[in-house]
ZADO-1210 file (C-alpha; in nm, 4 decimals, padded with zeros to 6 digits):
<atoms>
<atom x="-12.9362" y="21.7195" z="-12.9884" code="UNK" pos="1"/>
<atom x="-12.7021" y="21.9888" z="-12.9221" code="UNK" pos="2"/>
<atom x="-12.3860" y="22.0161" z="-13.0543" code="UNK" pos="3"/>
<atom x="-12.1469" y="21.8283" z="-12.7879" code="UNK" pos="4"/>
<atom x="-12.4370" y="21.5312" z="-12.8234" code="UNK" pos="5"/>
<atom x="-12.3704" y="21.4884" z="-13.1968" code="UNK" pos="6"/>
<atom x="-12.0305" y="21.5244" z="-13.2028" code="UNK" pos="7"/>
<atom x="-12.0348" y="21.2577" z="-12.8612" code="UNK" pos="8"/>
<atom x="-12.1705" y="20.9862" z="-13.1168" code="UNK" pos="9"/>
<atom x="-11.9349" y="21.0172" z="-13.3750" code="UNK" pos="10"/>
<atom x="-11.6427" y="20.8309" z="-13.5003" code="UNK" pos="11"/>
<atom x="-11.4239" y="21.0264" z="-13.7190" code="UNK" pos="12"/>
<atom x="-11.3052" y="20.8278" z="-13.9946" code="UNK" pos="13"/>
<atom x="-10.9763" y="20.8208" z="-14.1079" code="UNK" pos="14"/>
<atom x="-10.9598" y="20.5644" z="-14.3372" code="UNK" pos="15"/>
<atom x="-10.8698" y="20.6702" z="-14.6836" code="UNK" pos="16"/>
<atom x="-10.5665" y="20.4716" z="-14.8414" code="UNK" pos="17"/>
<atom x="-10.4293" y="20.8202" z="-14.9362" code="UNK" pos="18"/>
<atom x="-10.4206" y="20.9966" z="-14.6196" code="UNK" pos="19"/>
<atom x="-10.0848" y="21.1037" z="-14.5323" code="UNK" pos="20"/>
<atom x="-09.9658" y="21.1328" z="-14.1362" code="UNK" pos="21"/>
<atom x="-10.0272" y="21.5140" z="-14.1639" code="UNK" pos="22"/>
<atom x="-10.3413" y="21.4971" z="-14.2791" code="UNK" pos="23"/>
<atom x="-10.4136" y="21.2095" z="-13.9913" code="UNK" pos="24"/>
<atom x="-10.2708" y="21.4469" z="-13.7186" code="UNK" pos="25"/>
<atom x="-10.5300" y="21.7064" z="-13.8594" code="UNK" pos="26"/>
<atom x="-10.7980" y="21.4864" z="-13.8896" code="UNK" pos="27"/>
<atom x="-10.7070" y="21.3830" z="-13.4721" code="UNK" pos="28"/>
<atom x="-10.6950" y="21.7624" z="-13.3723" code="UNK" pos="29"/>
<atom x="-11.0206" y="21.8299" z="-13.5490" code="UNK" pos="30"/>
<atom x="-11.1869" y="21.5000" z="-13.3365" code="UNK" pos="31"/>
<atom x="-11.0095" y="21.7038" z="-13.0229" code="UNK" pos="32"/>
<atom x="-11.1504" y="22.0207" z="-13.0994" code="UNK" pos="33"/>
<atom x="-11.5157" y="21.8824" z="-13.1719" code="UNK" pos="34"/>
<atom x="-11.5308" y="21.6309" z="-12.9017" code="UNK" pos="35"/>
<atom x="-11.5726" y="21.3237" z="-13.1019" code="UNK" pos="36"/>
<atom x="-11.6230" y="20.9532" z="-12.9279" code="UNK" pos="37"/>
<atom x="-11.3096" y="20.8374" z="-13.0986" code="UNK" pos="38"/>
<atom x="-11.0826" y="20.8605" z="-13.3910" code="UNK" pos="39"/>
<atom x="-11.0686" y="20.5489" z="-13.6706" code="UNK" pos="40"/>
<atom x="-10.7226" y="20.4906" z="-13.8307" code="UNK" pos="41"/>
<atom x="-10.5594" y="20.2961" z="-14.0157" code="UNK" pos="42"/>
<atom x="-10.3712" y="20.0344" z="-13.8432" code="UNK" pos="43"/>
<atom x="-10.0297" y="20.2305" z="-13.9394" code="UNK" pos="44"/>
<atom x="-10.1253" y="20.5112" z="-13.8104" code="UNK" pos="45"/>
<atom x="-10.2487" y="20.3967" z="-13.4235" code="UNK" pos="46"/>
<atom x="-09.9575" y="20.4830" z="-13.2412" code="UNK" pos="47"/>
<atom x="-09.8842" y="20.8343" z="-13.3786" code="UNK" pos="48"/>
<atom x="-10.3084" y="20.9042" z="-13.3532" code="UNK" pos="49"/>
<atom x="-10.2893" y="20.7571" z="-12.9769" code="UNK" pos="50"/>
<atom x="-10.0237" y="20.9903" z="-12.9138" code="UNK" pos="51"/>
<atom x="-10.1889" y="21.3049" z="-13.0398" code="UNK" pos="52"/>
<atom x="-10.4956" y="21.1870" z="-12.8950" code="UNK" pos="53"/>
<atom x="-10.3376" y="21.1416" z="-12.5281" code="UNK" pos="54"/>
<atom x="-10.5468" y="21.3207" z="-12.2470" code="UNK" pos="55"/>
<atom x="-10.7836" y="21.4623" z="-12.4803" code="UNK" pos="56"/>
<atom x="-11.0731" y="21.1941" z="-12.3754" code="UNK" pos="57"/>
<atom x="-11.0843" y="21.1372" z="-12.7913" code="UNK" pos="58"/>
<atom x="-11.0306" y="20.7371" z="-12.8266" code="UNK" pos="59"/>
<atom x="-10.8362" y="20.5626" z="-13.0372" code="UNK" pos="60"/>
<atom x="-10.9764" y="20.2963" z="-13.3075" code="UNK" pos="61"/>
<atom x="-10.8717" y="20.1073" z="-13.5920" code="UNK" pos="62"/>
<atom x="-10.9552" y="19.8414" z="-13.8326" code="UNK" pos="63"/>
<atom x="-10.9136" y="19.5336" z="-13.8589" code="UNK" pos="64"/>
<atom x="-10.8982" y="19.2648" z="-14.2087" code="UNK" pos="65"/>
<atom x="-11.0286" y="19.6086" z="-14.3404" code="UNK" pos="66"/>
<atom x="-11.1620" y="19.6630" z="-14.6068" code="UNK" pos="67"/>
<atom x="-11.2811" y="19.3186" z="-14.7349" code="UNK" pos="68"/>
<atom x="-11.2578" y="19.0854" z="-14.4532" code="UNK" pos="69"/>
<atom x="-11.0213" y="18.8107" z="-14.5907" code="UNK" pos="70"/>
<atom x="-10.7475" y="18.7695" z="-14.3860" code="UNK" pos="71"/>
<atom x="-10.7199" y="18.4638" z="-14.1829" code="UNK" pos="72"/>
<atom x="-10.8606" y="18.4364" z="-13.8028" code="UNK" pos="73"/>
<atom x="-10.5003" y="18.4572" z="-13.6832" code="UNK" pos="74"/>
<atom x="-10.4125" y="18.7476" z="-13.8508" code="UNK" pos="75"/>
<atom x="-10.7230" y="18.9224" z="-13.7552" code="UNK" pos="76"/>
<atom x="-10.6120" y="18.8674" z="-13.3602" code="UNK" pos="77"/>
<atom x="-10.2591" y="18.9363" z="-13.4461" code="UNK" pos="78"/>
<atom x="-10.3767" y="19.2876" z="-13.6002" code="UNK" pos="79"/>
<atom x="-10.6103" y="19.3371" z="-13.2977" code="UNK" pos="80"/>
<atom x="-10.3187" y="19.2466" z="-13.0309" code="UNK" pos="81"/>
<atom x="-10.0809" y="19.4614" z="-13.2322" code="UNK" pos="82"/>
<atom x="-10.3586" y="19.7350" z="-13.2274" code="UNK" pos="83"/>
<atom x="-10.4301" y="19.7370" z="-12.8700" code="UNK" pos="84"/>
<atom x="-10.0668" y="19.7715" z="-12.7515" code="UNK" pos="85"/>
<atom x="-09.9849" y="20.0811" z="-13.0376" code="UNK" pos="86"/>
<atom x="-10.2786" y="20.2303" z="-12.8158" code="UNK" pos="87"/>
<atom x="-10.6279" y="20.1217" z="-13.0277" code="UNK" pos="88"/>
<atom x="-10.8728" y="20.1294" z="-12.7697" code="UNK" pos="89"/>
<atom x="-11.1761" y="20.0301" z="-13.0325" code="UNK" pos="90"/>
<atom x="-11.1326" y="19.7368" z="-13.3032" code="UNK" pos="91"/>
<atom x="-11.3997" y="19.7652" z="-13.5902" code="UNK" pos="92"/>
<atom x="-11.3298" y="19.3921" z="-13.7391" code="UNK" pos="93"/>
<atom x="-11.4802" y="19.2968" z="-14.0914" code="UNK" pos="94"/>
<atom x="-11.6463" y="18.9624" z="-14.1027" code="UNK" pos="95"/>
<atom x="-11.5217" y="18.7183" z="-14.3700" code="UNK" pos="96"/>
<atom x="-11.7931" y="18.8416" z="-14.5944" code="UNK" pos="97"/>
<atom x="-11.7323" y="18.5186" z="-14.8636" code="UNK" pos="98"/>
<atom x="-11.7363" y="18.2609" z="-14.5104" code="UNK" pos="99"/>
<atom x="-12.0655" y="18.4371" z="-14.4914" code="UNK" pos="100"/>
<atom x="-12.2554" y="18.4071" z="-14.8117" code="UNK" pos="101"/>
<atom x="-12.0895" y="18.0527" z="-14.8502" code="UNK" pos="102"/>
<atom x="-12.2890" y="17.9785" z="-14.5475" code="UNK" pos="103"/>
<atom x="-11.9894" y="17.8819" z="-14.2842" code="UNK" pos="104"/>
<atom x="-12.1401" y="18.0406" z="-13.9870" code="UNK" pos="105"/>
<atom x="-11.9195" y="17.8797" z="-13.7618" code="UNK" pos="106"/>
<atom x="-11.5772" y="17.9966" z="-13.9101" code="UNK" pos="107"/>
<atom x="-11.7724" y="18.3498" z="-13.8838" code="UNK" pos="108"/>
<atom x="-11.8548" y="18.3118" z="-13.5085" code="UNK" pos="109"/>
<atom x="-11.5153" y="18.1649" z="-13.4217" code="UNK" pos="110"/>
<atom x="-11.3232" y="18.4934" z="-13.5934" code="UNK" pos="111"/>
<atom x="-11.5518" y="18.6879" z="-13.4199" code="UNK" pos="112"/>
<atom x="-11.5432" y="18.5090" z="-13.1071" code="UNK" pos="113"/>
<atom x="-11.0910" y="18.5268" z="-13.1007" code="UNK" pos="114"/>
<atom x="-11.0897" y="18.8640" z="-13.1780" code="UNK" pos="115"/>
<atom x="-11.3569" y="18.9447" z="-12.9252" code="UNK" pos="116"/>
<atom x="-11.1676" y="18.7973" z="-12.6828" code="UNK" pos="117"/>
<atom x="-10.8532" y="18.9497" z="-12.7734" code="UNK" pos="118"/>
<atom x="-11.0064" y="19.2845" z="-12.7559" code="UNK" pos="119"/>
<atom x="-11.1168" y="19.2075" z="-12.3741" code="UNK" pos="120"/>
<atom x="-10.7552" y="19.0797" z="-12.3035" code="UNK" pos="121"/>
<atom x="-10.7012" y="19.4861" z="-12.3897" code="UNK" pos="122"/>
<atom x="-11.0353" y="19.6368" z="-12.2474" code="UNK" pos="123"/>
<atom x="-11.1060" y="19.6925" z="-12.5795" code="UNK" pos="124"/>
<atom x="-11.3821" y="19.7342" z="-12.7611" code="UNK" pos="125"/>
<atom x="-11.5036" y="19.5502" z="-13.0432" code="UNK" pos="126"/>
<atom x="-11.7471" y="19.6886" z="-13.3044" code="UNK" pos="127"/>
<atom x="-11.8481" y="19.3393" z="-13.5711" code="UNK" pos="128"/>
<atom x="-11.8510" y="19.5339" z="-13.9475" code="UNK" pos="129"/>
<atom x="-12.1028" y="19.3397" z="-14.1468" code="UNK" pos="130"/>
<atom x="-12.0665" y="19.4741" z="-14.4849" code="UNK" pos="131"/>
<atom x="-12.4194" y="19.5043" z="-14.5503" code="UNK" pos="132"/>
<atom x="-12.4034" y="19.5840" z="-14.9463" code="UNK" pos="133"/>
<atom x="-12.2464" y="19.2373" z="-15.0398" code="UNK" pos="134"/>
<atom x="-12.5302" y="19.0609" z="-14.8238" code="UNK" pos="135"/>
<atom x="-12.8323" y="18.9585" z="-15.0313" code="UNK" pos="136"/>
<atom x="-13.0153" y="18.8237" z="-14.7879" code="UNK" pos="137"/>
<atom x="-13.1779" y="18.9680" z="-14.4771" code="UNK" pos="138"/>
<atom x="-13.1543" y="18.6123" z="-14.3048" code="UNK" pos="139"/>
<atom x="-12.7671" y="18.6398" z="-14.3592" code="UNK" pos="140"/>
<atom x="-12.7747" y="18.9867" z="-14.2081" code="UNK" pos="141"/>
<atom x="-13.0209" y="18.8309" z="-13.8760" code="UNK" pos="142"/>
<atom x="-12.7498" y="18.5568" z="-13.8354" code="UNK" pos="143"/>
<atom x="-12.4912" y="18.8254" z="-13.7967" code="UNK" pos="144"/>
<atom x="-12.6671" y="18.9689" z="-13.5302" code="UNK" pos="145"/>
<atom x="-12.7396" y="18.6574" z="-13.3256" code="UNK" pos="146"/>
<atom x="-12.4190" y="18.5442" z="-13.3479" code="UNK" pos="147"/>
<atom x="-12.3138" y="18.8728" z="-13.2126" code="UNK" pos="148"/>
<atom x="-12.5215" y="18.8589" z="-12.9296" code="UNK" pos="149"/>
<atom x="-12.4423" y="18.5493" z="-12.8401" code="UNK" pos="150"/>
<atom x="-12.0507" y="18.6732" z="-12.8865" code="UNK" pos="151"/>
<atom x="-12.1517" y="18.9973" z="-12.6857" code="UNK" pos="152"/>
<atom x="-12.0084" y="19.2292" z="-12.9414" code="UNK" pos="153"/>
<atom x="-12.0005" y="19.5678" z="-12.8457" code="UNK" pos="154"/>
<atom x="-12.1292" y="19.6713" z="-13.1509" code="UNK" pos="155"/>
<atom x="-12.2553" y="19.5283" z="-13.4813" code="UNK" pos="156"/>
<atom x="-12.1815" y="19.7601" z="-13.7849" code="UNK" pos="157"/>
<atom x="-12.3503" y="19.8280" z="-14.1179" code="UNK" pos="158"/>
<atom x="-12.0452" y="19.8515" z="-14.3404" code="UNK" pos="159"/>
<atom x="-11.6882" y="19.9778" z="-14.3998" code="UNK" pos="160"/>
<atom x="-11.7909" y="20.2704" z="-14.6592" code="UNK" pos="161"/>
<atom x="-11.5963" y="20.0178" z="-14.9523" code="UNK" pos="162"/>
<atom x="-11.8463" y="19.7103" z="-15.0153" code="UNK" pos="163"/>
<atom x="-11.8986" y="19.8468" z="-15.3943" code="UNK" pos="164"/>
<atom x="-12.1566" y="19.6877" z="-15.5694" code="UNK" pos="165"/>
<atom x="-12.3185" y="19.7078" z="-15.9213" code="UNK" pos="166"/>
<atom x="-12.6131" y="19.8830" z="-15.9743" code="UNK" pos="167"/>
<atom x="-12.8504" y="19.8405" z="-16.2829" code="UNK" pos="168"/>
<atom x="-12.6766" y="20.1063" z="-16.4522" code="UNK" pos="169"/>
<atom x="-12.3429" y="19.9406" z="-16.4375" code="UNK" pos="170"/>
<atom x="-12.2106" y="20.1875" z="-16.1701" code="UNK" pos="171"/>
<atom x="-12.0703" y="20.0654" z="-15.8705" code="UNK" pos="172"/>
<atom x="-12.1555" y="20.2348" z="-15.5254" code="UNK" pos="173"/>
<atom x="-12.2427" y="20.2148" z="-15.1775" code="UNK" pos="174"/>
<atom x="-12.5260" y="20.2660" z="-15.0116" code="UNK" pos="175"/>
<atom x="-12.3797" y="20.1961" z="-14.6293" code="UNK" pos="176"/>
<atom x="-12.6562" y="20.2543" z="-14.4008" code="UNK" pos="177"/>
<atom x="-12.9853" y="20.1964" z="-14.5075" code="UNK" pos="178"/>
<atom x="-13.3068" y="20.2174" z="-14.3315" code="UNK" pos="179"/>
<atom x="-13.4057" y="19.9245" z="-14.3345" code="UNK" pos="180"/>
<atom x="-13.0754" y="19.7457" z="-14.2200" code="UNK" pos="181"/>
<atom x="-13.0541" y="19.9414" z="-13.9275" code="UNK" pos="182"/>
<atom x="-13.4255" y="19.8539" z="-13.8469" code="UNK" pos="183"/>
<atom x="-13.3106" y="19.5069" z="-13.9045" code="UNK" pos="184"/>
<atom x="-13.0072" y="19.5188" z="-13.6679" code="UNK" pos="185"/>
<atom x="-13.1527" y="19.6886" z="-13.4095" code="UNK" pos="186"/>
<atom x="-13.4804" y="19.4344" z="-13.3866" code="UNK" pos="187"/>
<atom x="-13.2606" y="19.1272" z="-13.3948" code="UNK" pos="188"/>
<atom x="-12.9185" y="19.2229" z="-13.1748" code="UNK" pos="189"/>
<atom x="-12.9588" y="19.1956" z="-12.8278" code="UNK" pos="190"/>
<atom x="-13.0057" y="19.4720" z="-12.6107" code="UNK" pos="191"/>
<atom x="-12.6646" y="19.5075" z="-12.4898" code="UNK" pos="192"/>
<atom x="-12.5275" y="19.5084" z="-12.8631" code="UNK" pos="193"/>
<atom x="-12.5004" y="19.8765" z="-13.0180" code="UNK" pos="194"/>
<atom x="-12.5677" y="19.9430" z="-13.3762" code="UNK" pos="195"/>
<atom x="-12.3471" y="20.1852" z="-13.5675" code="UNK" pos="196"/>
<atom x="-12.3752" y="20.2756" z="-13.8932" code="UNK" pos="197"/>
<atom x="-12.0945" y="20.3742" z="-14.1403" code="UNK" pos="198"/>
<atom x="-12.1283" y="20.4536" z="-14.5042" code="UNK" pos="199"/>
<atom x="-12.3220" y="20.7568" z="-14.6466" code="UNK" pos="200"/>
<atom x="-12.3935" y="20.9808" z="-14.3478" code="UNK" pos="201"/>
<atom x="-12.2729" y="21.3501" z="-14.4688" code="UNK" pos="202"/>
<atom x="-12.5086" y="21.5731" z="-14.2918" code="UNK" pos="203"/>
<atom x="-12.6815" y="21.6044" z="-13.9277" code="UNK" pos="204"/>
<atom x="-13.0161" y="21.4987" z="-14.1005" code="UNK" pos="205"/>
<atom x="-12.8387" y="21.1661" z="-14.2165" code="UNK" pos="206"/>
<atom x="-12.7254" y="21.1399" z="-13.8551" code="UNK" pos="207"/>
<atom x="-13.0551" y="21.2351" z="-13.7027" code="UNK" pos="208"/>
<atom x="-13.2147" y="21.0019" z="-13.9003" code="UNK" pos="209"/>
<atom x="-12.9862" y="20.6928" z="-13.8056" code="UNK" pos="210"/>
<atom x="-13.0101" y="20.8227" z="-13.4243" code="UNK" pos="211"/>
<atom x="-13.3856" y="20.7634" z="-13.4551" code="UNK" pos="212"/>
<atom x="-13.3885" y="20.3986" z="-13.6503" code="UNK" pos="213"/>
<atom x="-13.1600" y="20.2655" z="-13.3538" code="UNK" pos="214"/>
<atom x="-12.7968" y="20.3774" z="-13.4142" code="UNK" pos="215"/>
<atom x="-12.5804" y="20.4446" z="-13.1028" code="UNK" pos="216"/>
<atom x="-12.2652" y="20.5488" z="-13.3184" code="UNK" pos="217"/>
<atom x="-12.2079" y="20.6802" z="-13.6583" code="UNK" pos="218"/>
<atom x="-11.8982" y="20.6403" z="-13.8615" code="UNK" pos="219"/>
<atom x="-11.8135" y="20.9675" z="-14.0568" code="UNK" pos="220"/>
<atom x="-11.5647" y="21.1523" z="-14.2811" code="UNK" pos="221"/>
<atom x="-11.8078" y="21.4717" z="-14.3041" code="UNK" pos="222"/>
<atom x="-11.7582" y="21.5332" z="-13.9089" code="UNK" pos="223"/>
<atom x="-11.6605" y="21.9069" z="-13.9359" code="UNK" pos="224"/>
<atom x="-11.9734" y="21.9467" z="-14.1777" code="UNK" pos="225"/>
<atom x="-12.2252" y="21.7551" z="-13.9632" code="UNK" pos="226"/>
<atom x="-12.0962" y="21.9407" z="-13.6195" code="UNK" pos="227"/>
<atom x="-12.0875" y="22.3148" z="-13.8151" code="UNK" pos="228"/>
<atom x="-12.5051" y="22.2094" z="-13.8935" code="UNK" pos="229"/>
<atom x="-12.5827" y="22.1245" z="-13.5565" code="UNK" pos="230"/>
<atom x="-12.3856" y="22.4464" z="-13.4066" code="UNK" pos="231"/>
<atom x="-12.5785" y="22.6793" z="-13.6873" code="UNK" pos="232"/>
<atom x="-12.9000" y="22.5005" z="-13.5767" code="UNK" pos="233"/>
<atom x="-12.8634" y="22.6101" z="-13.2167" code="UNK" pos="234"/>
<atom x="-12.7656" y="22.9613" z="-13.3391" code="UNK" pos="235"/>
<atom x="-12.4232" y="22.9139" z="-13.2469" code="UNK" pos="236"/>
<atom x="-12.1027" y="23.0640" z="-13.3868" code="UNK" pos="237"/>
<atom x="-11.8912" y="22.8848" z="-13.6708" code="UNK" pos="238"/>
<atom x="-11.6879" y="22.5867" z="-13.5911" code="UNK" pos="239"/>
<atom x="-11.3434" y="22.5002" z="-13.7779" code="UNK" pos="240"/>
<atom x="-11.3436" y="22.2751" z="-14.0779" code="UNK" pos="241"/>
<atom x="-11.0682" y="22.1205" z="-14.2650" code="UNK" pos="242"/>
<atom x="-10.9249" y="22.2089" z="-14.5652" code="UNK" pos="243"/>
<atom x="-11.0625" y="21.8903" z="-14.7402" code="UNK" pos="244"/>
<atom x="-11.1784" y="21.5271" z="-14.6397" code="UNK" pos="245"/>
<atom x="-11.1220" y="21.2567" z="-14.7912" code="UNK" pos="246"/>
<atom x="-11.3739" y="21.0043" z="-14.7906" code="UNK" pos="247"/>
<atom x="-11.4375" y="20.6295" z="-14.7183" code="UNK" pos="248"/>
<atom x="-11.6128" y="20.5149" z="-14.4121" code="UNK" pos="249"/>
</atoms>
């Protein structure tokens, strides 16, 4: 993949609670100068990043019931409404994950299924975040992606970059996209469902390596890092970074 190509299948994340509007409208120029599919921001900041954005063929995105899913199914299409006319042109929704493990498929399926059609209402697209680390289960992760077929979701996504778990040290972390979820999504969505994955990809290796297990788009904070790689690779010149990033997608 050259360059443009990697940069193409990125959405740079700006999600962290902390980020100020400056740093967002330096975060948005970096997308510009990169060539980035989109920009991801909070829902605050969608107008001010659609603005900056304007012309520059760098869309607009934002989350919704981010990060843990539990707002109500009117809220969630309130938020997405709200979204889409401040300028959002890509909702990446969080499933309510407790609905899910509880086993209430159809509440899951009818949130997904109101804000799905809310985002068409907008010619929007909508991106189904399935917060992989607080899902046991494979079968619970499979149902996700059947019911997003049969929704026809745009795209069903690993996680937000927050689903913090315990590990048998007694640290929490997340592990985001894993192999063998993205093996698992991609075998059971539907062909015209993409798979991106969020949560851990820092390099162009950890991109590469999601490219080839399925993923179509990758969520990522370490965009500057991952293009500079792929330029260097292709024995390019140097390409602008940012000060700092801060992390969580």
């Amino acid at each position: 993949m050259n360059p443009a190509e990697v940069a193409a299948m990125i959405d740079h994340s700006l999600l962290h609670p902390a980020l100020t509007d400056a740093e967002m409208r330096e975060g948005c120029g970096l997308a510009v100068r990169l060539g980035t599919a989109s920009v991801c921001v909070k829902p605050c900041g969608v107008r001010l990043a659609a603005g900056w954005l304007e012309g520059s063929g760098v869309k607009t995105g934002t989350v919704i019931g981010f990060p843990h899913g539990n707002s109500s199914i009117r809220v969630k299409v309130f938020e997405t409404d709200h979204a889409c006319r401040e300028g959002a042109v890509e909702i990446d929704m969080v499933i309510n994950i407790g609905k899910a493990l509880g086993g209430d498929w159809g509440y899951v399926e009818e949130e997904i299924r109101a804000v799905r059609a809310c985002c068409r209402e907008h010619g929007a697209l909508i991106k189904v975040i399935f917060e992989n680390d607080l899902l046991p289960d494979p079968r619970m992760k499979i149902r996700l992606c059947e019911i997003c077929t049969r929704e026809a979701a745009d795209f069903a996504k690993t996680s937000t970059g927050y689903g913090f778990v315990r590990d048998p040290d007694g640290r929490f972390s997340a592990k985001g996209a894993t192999d063998e979820d993205l093996r698992l999504m991609r075998l059971h969505c539907g062909p015209d469902v993409r798979i991106k994955a969020a949560g851990g990809i820092r390099t162009l290796d950890d991109l590469l390596r999601v490219k080839a297990l399925g993923a179509d788009r990758v969520g990522a904070t370490a965009t500057a890092a991952i293009v500079s790689e792929a330029v260097r690779r292709q024995g390019g010149g140097r390409t602008d970074t940012p000060a700092r990033e801060k992390t969580g997608h």
